[in-house]
N, C-alpha and C positions, 0 to 999 in steps of 0.2 A: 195432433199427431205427436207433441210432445211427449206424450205417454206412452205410448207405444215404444217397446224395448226388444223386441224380438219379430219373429217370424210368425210364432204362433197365436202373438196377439192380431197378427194382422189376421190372420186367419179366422177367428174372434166376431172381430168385425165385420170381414166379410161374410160370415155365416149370417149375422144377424142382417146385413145390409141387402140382402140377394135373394130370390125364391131359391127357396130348396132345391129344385130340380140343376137349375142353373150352378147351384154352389156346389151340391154331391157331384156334377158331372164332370166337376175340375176336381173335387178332393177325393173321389173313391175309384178302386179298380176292380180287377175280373175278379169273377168266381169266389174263394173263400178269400182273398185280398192277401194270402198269404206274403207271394213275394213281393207287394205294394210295402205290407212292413217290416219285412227281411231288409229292404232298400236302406230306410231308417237303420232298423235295429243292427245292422251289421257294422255300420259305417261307426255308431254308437260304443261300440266294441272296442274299436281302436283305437288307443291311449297313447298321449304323447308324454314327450321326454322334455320336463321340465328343467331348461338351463340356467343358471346365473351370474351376473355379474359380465356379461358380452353387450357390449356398446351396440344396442338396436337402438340408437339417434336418427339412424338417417333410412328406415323402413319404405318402400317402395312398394307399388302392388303393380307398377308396369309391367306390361310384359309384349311378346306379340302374337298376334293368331294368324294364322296362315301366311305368316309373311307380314302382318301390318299391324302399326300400333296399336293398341287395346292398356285400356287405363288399370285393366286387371284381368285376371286370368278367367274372365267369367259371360255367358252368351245368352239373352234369353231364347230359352228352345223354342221351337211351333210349338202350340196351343191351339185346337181347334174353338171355334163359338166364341171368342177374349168380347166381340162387340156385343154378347148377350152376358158379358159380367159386368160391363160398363160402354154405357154409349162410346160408340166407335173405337171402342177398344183396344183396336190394334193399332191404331195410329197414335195412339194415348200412350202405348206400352214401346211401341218405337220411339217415340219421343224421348221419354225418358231413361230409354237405352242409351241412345245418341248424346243427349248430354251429359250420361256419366263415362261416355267414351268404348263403348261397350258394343258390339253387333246385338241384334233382335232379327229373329227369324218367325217370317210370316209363312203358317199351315196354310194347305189347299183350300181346308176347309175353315177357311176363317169366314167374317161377317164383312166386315170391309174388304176392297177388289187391293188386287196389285196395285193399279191406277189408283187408287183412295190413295194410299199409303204415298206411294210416289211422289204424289202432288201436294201432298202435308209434311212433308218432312225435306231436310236440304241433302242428306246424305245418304248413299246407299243401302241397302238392307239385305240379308237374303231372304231365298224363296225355300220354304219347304215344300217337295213334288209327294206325291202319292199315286203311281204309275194306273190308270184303270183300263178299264177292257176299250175304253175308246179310243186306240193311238190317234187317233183326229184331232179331237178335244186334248189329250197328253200334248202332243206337239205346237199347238198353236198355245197352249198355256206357257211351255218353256219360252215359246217365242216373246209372250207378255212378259215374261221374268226379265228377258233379252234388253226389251226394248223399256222397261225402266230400269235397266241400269244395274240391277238385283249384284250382288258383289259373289257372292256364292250360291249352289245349288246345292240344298240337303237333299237326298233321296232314303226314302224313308223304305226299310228294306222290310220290315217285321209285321207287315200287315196283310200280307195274301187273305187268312179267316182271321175274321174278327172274332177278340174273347168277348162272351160275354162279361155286359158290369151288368150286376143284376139289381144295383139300384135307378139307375136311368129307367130300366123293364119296369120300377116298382111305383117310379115317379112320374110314369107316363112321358118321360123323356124323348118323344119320338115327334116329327115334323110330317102332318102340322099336330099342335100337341094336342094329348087327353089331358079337356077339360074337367074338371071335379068342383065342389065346391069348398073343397078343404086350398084346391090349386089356387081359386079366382079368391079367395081371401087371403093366402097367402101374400099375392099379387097385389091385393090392396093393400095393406100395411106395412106396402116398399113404396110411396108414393116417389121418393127419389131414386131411386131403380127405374120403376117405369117411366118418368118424366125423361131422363137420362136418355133411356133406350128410343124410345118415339124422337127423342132430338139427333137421334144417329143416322148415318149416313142414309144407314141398309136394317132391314131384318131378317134377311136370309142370307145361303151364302153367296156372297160378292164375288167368286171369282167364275164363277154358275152362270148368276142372272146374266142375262142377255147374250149368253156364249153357248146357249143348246137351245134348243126347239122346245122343250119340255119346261123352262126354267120359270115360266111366268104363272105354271101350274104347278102350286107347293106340294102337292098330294104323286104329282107326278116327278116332280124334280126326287122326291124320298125314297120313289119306286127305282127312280134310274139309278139315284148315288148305292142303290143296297143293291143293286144288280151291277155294280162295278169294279167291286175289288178283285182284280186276277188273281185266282190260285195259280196261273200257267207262269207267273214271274218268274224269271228264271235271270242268273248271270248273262246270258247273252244279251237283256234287255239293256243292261247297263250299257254296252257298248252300242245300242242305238242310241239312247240317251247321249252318249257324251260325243255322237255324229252330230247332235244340235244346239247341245249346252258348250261354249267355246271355253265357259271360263271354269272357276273352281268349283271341285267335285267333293261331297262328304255323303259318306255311306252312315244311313245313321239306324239302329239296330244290333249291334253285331254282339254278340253274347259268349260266343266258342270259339274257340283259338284258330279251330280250322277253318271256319268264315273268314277272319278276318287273315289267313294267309292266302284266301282265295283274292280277298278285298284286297290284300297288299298290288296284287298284279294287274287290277282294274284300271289302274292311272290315276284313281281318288287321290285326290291329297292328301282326304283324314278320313277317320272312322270315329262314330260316335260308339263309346262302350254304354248299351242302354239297353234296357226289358220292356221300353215301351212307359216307364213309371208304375209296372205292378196293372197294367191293362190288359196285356195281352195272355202271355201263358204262364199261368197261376201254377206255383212248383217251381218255375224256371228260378234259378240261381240271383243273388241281388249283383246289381252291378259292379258292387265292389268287389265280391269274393271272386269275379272273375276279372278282373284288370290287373293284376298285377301279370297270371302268364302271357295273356296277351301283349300286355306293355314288352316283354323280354322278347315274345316272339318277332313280332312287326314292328315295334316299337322305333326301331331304328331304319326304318324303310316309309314311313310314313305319320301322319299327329296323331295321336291318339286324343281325343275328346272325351268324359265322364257324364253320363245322365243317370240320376237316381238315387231319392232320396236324399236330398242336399236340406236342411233348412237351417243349417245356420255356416255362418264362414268359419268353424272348426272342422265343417265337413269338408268344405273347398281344400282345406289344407290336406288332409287325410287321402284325398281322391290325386293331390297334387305329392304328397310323399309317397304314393306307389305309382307315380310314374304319369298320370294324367298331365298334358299339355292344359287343358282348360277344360274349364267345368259348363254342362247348360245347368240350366234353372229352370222349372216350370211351375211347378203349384206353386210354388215360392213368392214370384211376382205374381203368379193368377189371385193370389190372396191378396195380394195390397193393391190391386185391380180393382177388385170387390169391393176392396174395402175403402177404397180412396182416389181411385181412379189414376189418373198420372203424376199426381204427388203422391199417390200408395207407392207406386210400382221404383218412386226416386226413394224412398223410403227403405222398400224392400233391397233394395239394390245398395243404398247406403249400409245398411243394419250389417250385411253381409260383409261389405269392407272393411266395418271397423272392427267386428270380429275378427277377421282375416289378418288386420294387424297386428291387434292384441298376441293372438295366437304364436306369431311368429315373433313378438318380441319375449313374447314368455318360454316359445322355444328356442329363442338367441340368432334366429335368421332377423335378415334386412332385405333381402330379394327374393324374387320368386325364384329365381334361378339357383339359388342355397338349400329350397326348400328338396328333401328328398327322404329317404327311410332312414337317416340320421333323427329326423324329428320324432321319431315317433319310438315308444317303449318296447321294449323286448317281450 
């Protein structure tokens, strides 16, 4: 790991370390992937204001999220499938969230259960919800979130129709998979990929199995989950939601100024500024070009959170000088996942920090709290 110096090498590796299907399904988005590289290339845009000669000796990356310590201003997002990019994945990736001080947010639709997570790790985690047509199943899952302990609930607002990604359609990406023979030699020549995965917990998903009738039939469990994303979501669900969720509320999607002043009045604590990472609606705006109005609109009535396009900690700063409280991260870690399992994902997580320092002492801050549109060039 020595050699490894960046984001992109981890990325590298894990290309090579992972079947393809599994790897494009973390690295590629909808449609012509338009705003997947807007996300990057905008953030890339933004030039800072290189200071000299100001005493950065004493550089911090403290800060707090939602009210609680956090070693830096940074969160791993949900990730759906993390335990089919490395055995048990999720537990792997929380792990090494928790000891660099960091929250790690567990998708619905992950490979390991709530209860996996729970009982492998000492500290809380959050839940990411995905509200479906079952309120049965929706409710008794918050209840699992409940009952280990979960510190936050993401509700993930941007997914009523799914975009397509049209390379999962290419790769046979679907459960249970199209086999090929280009697929099954693929799969061979990851002999540690597949050893890996057979030694994990689960290989479907965990928070599923044994919680619906349909769950032990994989052909039917795929028919149920693509028969359940609500287009009827609507604002009013939020407030049954948070009749059963007692504790902390993040609205995570919000793209337009005027969501997020609907969002301000829901009792959320925070809102994630996020396009999904370039998955969902292809066109849509990257997440940076829209945080600054919203940061001015709501900004002061609630946290604003940044998803999109982050891969290196010059970005963290840029997303944190137009106002972002705290950054997620998702392909980010999903790559030194891949690529290294939970010594990738303490990696990815490092490489970011020490970026983040450098940045700020070549921009003349010491705190996260100095950091603002002072740093960055006209």
């Amino acid at each position: 790991m020595k050699h490894i110096t960046c984001i992109e090498d981890l990325r590298q590796l894990h290309k090579r370390r992972v079947p393809k299907a599994f790897f494009d399904y973390a690295d590629r988005g909808s449609y012509t992937e338009d705003t997947l590289r807007a996300n990057s290339e905008d953030l890339q845009q933004i030039k800072f204001r290189q200071r000299i000669l100001v005493d950065v000796s004493k550089r911090d990356l403290s800060t707090t999220i939602l009210g609680e310590p956090a070693a830096m201003p940074l969160i791993l997002a949900p990730v759906g499938l993390l335990g089919m990019q490395h055995g048990d994945g999720e537990i792997h990736a929380c792990r090494a969230a928790q000891a660099a001080g960091i929250p790690f947010t567990q998708s619905t639709m992950s490979i390991c259960s709530i209860e996996d997570i729970a009982a492998a790790v000492d500290k809380p985690f959050w839940f990411q919800l995905y509200v479906m047509k079952d309120r049965g199943f929706i409710k008794a899952l918050i209840e699992r979130a409940i009952a280990a302990k979960c510190s936050a609930l993401v509700l993930t607002v941007d997914l009523q129709v799914i975009g397509q990604r049209h390379q999962d359609i290419k790769n046979g990406m679907t459960v249970p998979p199209e086999w090929s023979l280009a697929k099954l030699i693929d799969f061979a020549t990851k002999p540690a990929w597949v050893s890996g995965v057979l030694r994990g917990k689960r290989r479907t998903f965990g928070n599923l199995a044994g919680h619906l009738k349909v769950s032990e039939d994989i052909t039917a469990l795929s028919t149920w989950i693509n028969s359940q994303f609500d287009t009827s979501l609507n604002w009013k669900d939020i407030d049954w939601i948070r009749s059963i969720w007692p504790g902390k509320l993040i609205l995570k999607g919000i793209l337009d100024v005027e969501d997020a002043e609907i969002a301000a009045k829901t009792g959320a604590q925070a809102i994630v500024v996020s396009n999904h990472g370039g998955r969902q609606l292809d066109g849509a705006p990257s997440s940076i070009e829209v945080l600054p109005e919203i940061v001015d609109t709501v900004g002061s009535q609630m946290e604003i959170m940044f998803d999109g396009g982050i891969r290196t900690g010059m970005d963290v700063v840029r997303a944190l000088a137009l106002g972002a409280k705290s950054c997620m991260i998702g392909r980010a870690y999903a790559y030194g996942l891949g690529a290294a399992g939970e010594a990738g994902v303490a990696k990815a997580i490092d490489i970011l920090a020490k970026e983040m320092l450098t940045t700020m002492g070549l921009c003349g801050v010491n705190t996260i709290a100095e950091i603002n549109d002072n740093v960055l060039a006209v």
